[in-house]
N, C-alpha and C positions, 0 to 999 in steps of 0.2 A: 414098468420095471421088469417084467416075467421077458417085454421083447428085449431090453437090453441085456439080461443075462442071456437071453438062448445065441445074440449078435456075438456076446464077450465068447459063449460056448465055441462056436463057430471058427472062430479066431483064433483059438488056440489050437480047436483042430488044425487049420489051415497049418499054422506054422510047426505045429508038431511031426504032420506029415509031409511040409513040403522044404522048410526053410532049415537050414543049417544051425540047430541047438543043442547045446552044451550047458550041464548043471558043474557049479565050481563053486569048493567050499577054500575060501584062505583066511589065514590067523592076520589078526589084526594086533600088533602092537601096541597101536592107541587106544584100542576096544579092550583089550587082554582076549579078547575071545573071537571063535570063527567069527564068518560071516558068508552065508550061503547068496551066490551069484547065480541070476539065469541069462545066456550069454545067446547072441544069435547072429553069426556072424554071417557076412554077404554071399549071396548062393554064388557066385563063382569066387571066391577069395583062394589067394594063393599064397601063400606064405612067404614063397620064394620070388613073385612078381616085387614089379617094383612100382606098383602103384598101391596108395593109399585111403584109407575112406575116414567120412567122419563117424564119431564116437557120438551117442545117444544115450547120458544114462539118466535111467529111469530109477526113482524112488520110490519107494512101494512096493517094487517088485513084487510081492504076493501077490497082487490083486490087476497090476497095472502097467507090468510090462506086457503079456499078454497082446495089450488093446493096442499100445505103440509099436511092437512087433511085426504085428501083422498088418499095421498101415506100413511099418515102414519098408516090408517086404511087398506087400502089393505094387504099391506104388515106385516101386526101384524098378519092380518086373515090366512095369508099361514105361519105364525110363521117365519118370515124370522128376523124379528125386534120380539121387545118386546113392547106390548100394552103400550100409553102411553097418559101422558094429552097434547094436545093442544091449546093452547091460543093465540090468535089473538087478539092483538091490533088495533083498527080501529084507522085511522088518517086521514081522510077526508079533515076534514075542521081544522085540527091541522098543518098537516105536514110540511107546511113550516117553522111556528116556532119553529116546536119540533129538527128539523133537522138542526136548525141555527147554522154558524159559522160567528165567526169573521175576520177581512181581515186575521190576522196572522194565522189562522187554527185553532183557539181553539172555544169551543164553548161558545156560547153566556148564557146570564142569563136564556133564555126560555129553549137554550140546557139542559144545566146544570138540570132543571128543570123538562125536561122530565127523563132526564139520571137519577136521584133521585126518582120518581115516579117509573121506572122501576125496580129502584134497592132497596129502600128503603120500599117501598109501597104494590108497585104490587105481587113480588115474595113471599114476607114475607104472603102479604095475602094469595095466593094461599097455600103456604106449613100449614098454619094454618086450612083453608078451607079442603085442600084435601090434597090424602093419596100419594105423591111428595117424588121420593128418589132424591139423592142427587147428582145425573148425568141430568144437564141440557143443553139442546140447545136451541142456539138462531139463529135465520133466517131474512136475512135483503138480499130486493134486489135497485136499483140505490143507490142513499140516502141512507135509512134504512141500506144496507148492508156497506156503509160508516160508519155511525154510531155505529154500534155494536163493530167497532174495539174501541170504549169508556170503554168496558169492561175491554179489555185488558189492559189498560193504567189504569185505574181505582180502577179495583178488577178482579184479572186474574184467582181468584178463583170460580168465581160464576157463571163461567159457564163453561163446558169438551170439547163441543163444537160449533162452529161458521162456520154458511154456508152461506157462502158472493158470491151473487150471480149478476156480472155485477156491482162491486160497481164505483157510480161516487167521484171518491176517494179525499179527501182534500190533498192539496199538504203538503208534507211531516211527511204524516201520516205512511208512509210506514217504514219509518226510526225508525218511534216510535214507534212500535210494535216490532220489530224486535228484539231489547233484551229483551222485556216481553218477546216471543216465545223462545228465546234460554234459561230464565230462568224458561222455565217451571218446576215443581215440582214433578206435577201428570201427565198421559196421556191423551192430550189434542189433539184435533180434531180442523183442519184447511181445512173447503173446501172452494176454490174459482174458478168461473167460469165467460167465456164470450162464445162469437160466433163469428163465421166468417163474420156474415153481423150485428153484433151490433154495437154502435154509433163508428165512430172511434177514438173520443176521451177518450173514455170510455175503449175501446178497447186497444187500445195505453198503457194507463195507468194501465192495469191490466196485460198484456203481460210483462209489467217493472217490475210491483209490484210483479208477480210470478219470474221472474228472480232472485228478492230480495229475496224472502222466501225459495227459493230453496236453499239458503247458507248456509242457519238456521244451525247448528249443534246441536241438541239436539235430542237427542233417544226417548224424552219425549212428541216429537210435532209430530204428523201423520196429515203432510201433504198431498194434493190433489188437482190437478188443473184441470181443463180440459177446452177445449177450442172447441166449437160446430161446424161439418159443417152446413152448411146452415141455423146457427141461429142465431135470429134478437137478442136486448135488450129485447125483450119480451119472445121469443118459449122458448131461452134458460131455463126458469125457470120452465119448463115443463120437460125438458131434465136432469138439475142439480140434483133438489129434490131426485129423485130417487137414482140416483147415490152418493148423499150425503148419503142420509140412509143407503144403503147400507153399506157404506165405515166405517160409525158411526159403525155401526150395527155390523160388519163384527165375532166379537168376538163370538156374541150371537148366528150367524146362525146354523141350524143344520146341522149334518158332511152332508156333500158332498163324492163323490166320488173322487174329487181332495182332501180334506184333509185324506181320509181314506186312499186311497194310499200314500201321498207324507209324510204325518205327524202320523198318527196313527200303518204303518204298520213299520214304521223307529221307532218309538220313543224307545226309548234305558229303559224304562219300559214296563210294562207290558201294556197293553190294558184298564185294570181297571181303573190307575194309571190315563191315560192320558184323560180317564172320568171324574174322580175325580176333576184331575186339569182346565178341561176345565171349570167343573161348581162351582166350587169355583173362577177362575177366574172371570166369569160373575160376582158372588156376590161380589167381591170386586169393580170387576171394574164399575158396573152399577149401584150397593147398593141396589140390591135385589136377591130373591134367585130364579133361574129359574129352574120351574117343569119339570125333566125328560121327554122328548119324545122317544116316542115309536120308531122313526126314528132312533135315537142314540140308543137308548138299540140293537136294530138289527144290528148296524152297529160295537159295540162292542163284540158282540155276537160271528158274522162272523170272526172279529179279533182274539177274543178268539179260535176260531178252528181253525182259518187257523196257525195261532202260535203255537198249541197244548195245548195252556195255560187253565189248569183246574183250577187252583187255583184261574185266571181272572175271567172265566166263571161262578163259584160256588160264588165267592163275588158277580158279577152283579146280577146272581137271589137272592139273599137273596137282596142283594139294590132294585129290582123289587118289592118283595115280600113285603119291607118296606113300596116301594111309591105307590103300586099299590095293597093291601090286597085282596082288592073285585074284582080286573078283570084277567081273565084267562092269562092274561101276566103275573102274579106270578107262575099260574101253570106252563102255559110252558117254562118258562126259567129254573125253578126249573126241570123238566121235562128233559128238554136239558141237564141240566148236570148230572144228574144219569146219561143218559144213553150214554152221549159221557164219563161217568168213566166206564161205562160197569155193574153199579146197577140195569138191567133192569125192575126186579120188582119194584125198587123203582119207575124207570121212570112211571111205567105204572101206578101207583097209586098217580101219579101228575097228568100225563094228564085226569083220570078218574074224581079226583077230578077238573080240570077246567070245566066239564062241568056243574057244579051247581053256576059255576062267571059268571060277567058281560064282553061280548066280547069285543076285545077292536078295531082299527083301521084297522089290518091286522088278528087278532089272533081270530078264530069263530067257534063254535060246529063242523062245519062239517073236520076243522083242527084237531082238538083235535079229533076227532073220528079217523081221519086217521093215526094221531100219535099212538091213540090205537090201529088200529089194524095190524099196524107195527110191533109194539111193542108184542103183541099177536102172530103173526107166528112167531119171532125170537125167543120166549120161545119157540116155540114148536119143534123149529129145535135144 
């Protein structure tokens, strides 16, 4: 317990010092009263760009935005995820109202009340407010992660994903999700987690509840369960988040060396092809358009010659040359295919020309020199 508070300590250092937060109090109509936000928007966000990110909000906020904040800014910083807004709901001195049921499982007028502020209020403000595509998650852990299954039952559309983390579940709520999830539409994200030393009751019930969702049939629901060694109702939520994002995420990561081998070098197109698809994918699936990395241009590159594929190679550097005008990764891909077509002069007067760009991550004068004068002894031979 002692090391997961000093981890949550950590965390909020991290994002207090580094990540872009903002405290916001707004009146709530359906509450009649405020409602304190803690907000952490993407470290290069622009108000005036015209690109979008997904929305994250978190329930709990007191205690629990914190731990998703700082996953979701780490892991944006090594491009693993996509930068995104985070919003925290504080519930303090609400939460037992907001979280109310009635004997039969349903919730109560305060319920209902919050569930309307979140849905009706809240969301709309933000997407008005700020630059929110239209792939949202939401995060609830005892309670809170009980509650979010309201969505489902509710409005199954307004959110992609839900990471239920150790929920203390309403009886026979389990039942009633269950055809929302098999009638999903769009591709919808389902993670839920406990641990081996969380409450047993808790425990018990969520052991069932995964048994249940496991039936699911629908191609449409990416489920994920996991279940912690040695974690309490608490640690586990140090352990989940990650592994949620991740799983969320998983579309957007850049290629690996397991997809490069298992999926790029199989795929029954070309190498280009399966670029193209991956990032129009993303923009369909996430609702925004994610910028070429330099990690993927290399790694389609490498496919491109290892397949002999020129006609691959010669599209990716004109697509480099498009996304990338000013940094010597235009030249050198450009570069790269003259001279794996064997246009050696041409190649040599790409790399020439990169060295008057801006270098980029891996690509640097002193590459580019040594491309030249590579390129230089094989004219002379």
């Amino acid at each position: 317990m002692k090391q997961f508070f000093n981890i949550l300590f950590l965390t909020c250092v991290f994002f207090n010092g580094i990540a872009q937060g903002e405290m916001e109090t707004v009146h709530s109509g359906q509450l009649n009263s405020p409602r304190e936000l803690k907000i952490q928007l993407p470290r290069n966000y622009d108000s005036k760009a015209e690109r979008v990110y997904p929305l994250i909000i978190v329930l709990d906020g007191d205690y629990l935005f914190e731990p998703v904040a700082g996953n979701v800014d780490y892991q944006a910083y090594w491009e693993d995820i996509p930068e995104c807004f985070v919003v925290g709901v504080n519930q303090e001195i609400y939460r037992s109202t907001d979280f109310e049921y009635d004997d039969a499982g349903n919730l109560t007028e305060n319920g209902e009340k919050f569930y309307m502020f979140l849905a009706k209020e809240l969301i709309p403000y933000l997407e008005s407010k700020y630059r929110v595509s239209a792939f949202k998650v939401v995060v609830g852990h005892d309670e809170g992660a009980n509650f979010i299954n309201n969505f489902l039952l509710k409005n199954k559309d307004l959110f992609r994903a839900y990471i239920s983390l150790s929920p203390d579940l309403e009886e026979g709520v389990v039942d009633k999700i269950k055809p929302q999830l098999a009638s999903l539409e769009e591709e919808t994200f389902y993670y839920l987690a406990t641990g081996s030393e969380d409450f047993k009751a808790i425990k018990s019930e969520v052991v069932e509840c995964d048994a249940k969702l496991k039936t699911v049939e629908n191609e449409k629901l990416k489920y994920t369960f996991h279940n912690f060694d040695d974690a309490n109702h608490y640690s586990l939520v140090g352990m989940g988040i990650p592994k949620a994002l991740t799983k969320i995420f998983t579309l957007y990561k850049p290629i690996d060396g397991k997809e490069y081998r298992e999926k790029i070098l199989t795929y029954e197109g070309s190498p280009y092809d399966y670029l193209i698809k991956k990032y129009d994918d993303i923009k369909y699936f996430y609702g925004f358009k994610k910028q070429l990395t330099e990690n993927d241009i290399r790694a389609i590159a490498a496919a491109s010659k290892k397949k002999d594929d020129l006609t691959s190679l010669e599209n990716l550097a004109l697509l480099v040359k498009e996304e990338y005008p000013k940094s010597m990764l235009s030249a050198y891909y450009m570069g790269m295919y003259y001279e794996k077509e064997g246009s050696l002069s041409k190649a040599l007067l790409q790399y020439k020309s990169g060295l008057m760009l801006e270098p980029s991550q891996y690509i640097d004068k002193e590459m580019m020199l040594d491309k030249m004068y590579q390129i230089q002894d094989e004219l002379k031979n």
